[in-house]
C-alpha positions in Angstrom: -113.4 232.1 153.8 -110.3 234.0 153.0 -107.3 233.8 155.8 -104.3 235.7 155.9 -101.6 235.6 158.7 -99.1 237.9 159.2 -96.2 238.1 161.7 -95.3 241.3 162.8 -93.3 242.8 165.6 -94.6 243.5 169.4 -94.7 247.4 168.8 -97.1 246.8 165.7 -99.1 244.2 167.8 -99.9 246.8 170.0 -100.9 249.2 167.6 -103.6 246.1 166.0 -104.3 246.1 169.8 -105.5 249.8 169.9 -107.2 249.9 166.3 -109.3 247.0 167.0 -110.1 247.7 170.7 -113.8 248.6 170.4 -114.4 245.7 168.7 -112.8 243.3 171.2 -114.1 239.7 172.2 -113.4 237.0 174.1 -111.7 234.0 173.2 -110.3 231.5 175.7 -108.6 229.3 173.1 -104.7 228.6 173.9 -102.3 231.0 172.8 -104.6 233.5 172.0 -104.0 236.9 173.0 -106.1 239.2 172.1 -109.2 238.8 170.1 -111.9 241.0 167.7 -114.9 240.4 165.6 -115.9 243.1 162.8 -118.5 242.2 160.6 -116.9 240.9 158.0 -113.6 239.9 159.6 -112.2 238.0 162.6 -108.7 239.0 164.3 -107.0 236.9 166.2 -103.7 237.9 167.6 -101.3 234.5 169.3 -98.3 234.6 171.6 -96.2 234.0 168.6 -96.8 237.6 167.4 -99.1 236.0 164.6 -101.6 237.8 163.6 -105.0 235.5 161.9 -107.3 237.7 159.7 -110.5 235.4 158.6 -113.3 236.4 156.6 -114.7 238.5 153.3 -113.1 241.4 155.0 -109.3 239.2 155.8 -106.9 240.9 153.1 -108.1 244.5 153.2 -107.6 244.8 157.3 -104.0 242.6 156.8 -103.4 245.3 154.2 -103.3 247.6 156.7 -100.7 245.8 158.9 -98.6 243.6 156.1 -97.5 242.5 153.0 -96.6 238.8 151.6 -93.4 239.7 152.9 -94.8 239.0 156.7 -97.5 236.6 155.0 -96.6 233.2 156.6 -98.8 231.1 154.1 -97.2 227.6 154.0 -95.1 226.8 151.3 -94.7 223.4 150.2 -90.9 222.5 149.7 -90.1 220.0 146.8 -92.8 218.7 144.3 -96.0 216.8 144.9 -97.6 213.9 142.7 -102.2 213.8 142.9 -104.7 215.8 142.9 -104.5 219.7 141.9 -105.6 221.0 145.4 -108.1 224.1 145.7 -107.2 227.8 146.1 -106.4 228.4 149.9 -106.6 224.6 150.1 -104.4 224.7 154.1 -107.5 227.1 155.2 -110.6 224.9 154.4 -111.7 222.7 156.7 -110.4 219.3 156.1 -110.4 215.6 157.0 -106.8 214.1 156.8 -105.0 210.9 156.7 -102.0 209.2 157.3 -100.6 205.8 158.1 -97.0 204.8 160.0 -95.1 201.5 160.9 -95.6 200.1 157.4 -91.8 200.1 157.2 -90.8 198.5 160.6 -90.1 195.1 161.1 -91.5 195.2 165.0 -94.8 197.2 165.9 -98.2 197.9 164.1 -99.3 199.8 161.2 -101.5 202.8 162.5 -103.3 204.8 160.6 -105.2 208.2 161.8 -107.5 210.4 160.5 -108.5 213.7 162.1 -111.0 216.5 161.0 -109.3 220.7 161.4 -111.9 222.8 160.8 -110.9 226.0 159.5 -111.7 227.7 162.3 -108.5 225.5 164.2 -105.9 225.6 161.5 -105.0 228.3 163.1 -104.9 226.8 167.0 -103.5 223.4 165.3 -100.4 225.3 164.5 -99.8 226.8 167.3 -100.0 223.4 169.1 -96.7 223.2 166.9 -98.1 220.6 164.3 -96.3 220.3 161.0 -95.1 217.4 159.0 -94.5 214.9 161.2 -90.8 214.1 160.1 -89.5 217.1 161.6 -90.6 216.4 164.5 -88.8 213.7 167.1 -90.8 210.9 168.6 -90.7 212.7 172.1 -92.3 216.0 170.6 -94.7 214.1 169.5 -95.4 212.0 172.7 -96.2 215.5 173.8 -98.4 216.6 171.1 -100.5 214.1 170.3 -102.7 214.0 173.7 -103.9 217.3 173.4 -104.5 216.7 169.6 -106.8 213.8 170.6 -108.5 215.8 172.7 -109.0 219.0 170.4 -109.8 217.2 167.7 -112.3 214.9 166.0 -110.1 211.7 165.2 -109.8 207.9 164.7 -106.7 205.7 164.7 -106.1 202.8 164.3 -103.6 199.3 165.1 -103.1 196.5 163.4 -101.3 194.2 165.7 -98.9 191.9 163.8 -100.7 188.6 164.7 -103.7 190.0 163.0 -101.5 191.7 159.8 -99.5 188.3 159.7 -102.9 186.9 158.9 -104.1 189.2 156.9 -101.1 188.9 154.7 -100.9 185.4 154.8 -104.1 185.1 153.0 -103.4 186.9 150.2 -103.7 190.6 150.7 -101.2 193.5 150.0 -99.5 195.6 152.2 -101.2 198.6 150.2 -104.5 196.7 150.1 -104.1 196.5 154.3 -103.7 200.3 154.0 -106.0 201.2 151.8 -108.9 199.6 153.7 -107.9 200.6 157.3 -107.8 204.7 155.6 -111.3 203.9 154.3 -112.5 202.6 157.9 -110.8 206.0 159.6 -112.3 208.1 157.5 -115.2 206.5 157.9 -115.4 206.8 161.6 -114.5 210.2 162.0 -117.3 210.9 159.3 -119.7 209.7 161.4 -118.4 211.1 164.8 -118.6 215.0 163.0 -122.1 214.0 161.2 -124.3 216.2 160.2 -120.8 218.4 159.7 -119.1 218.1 156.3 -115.6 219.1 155.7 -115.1 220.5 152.5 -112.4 217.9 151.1 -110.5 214.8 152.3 -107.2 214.8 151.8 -105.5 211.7 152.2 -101.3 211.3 152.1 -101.0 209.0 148.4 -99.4 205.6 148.7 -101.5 204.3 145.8 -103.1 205.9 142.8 -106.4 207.2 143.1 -107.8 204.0 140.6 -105.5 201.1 142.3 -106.9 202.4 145.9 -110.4 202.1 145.4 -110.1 198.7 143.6 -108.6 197.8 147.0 -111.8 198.8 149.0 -113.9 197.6 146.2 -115.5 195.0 148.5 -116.2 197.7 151.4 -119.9 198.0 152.5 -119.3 201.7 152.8 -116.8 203.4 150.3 -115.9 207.3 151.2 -115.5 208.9 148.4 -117.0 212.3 148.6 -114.6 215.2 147.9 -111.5 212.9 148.2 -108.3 214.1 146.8 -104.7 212.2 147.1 -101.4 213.9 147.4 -97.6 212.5 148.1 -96.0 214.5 151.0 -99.7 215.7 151.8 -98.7 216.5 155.8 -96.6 219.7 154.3 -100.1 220.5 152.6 -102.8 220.9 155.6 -102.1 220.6 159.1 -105.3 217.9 159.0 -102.9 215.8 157.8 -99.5 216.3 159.7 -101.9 216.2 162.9 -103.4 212.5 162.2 -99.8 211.7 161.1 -98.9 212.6 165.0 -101.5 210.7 166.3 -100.9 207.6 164.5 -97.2 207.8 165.5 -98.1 208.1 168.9 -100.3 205.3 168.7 -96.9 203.3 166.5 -95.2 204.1 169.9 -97.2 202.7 172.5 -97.6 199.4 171.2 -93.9 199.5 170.6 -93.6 200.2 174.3 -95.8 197.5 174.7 -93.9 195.0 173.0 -90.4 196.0 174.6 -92.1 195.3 177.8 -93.6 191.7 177.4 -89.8 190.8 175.1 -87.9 192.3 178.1 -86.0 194.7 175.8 -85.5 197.6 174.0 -87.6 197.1 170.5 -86.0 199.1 167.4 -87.4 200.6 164.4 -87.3 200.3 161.2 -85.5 197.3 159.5 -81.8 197.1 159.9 -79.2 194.7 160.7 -79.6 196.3 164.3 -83.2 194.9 163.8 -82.3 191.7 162.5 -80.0 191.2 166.0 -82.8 192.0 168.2 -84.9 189.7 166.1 -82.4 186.9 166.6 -81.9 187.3 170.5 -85.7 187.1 171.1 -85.8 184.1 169.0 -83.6 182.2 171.1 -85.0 183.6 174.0 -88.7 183.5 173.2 -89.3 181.3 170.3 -90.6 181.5 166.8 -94.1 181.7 168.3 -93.2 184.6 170.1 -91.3 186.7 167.5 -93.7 185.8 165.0 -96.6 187.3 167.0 -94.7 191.0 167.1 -93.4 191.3 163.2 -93.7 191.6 160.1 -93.2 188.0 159.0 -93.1 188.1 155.7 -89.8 190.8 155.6 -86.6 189.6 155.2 -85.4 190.1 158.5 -87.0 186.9 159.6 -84.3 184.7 157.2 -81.6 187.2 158.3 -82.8 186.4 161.9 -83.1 183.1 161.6 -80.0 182.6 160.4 -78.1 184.9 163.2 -79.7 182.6 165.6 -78.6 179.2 163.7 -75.0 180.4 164.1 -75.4 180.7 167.9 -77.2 177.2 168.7 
């Protein structure tokens, strides 16, 4: 289905208003203002002063209205590494992934998939979804609830006692990855069955080969219509939307674990980390600290030995 959006100014909005009048219908979805359904063509006009045209019939009714120089098509900034994507790939309907807190020495690794049909890519955006790193965590505190509740999703956390385990015996860090994508995928699959998206994107840590060596061992494999890209959030908003949810998920447990270690947890891995990491040592043990990190990074010498000076 073809999709173009335009933005144009309030007086022209008014005048799409009054051409497509008699073919007004209702449509109750946020931010929608003003709605129309001709037989080949859907029109769909936002508070943004967006204007959606969907169907055979999309590009001669924007022609009337705009040119690519209103066109708000996404485009992609810097270069990507996978899979040659589709024509019109950011209007299909789509099942993305994405995985955060692989990087921190405190808190889970998340990982969220979520199905946009292409029917929402249009309502997904004007939730304000987009890649996830220009958004702050607070925005996306915001976001993600209604997200979740628009949208057909999975996510989840692996709590560091159970990756500490995991790790311990053996596995990689993309191998933990690779294998809890596989199991989101999975679930949302099932939770939209008999649907089908048309692809599954998911945001490429590994290559295509090393990734499904990983899940090898898997009862159930997806591999239908799978295509892996770097930076894949800037390329469909299925993406930069489970991306949200799994950092929102990445949050709470990190809220979580600053509650039961009576202090502020930070992210990432820094000597800021590695001082936090040493107080709740001597506070709390090696059990303790243990139980919410990483424990194979290198913050847990750095620690240890911040704590060893102060004994």
């Amino acid at each position: 289905m073809a999709n173009v959006v335009l933005v144009l100014q309030p007086t022209d909005i008014e005048k799409v208003k009054t051409h497509y009048l008699k073919y007004k219908v209702e449509r109750s979805a946020p931010g929608v203002v003003f709605a129309a359904k001709l037989t080949d063509t859907a029109v769909t006009i936002y508070r943004s002063n967006k204007v959606m045209f969907q169907g055979n019939g999309a590009s001669r009714e924007a022609s009337l209205w705009g040119t690519a120089n209103n066109s708000v098509d996404k485009v992609v900034s810097g270069a990507t590494k996978g899979d040659t994507l589709p024509p019109n790939f950011a209007t299909l309907s789509v099942v993305g992934s994405d995985e955060t807190g692989t990087g921190d020495y405190f808190g889970p690794i998340t990982v969220a998939a979520c199905f946009v049909r292409e029917d929402q890519v249009q309502l997904v955006k004007e939730l304000g979804v987009k890649d996830s790193k220009m958004l702050t965590d607070d925005i996306m505190r915001k976001m993600a609830p209604d997200l979740m509740a628009t949208l057909t999703h999975s996510v989840l956390v692996l709590k560091n006692e159970k990756y500490n385990d995991i790790q311990s015996r053996g596995s990689s860090q993309g191998k933990i990855k690779a294998l809890m994508h596989n199991q989101a995928l999975m679930h949302v699959l099932k939770k939209m069955a008999p649907e089908k998206p048309a692809f599954i994107l998911i945001d490429q840590f590994a290559e295509r080969g090393i990734y499904y060596n990983h899940v090898k061992a898997e009862k159930q494999i997806i591999r239908e219509n799978v295509l892996f890209s770097t930076k894949a959030e800037q390329l469909h908003v299925a993406v930069a939307a489970a991306s949200i949810i799994a950092r929102y998920a990445f949050l709470k447990e990190m809220d979580r674990l600053s509650e039961i270690a009576h202090t502020t947890i930070p992210k990432g891995a820094s000597a800021k980390v590695d001082e936090i990491a040493a107080r709740i040592y001597l506070k709390h043990g090696e059990d303790f600290l243990k139980s919410i990190t990483k424990w194979h990074f290198a913050n847990t010498q750095k620690a240890m030995k911040l704590a060893n000076k102060r004994k």
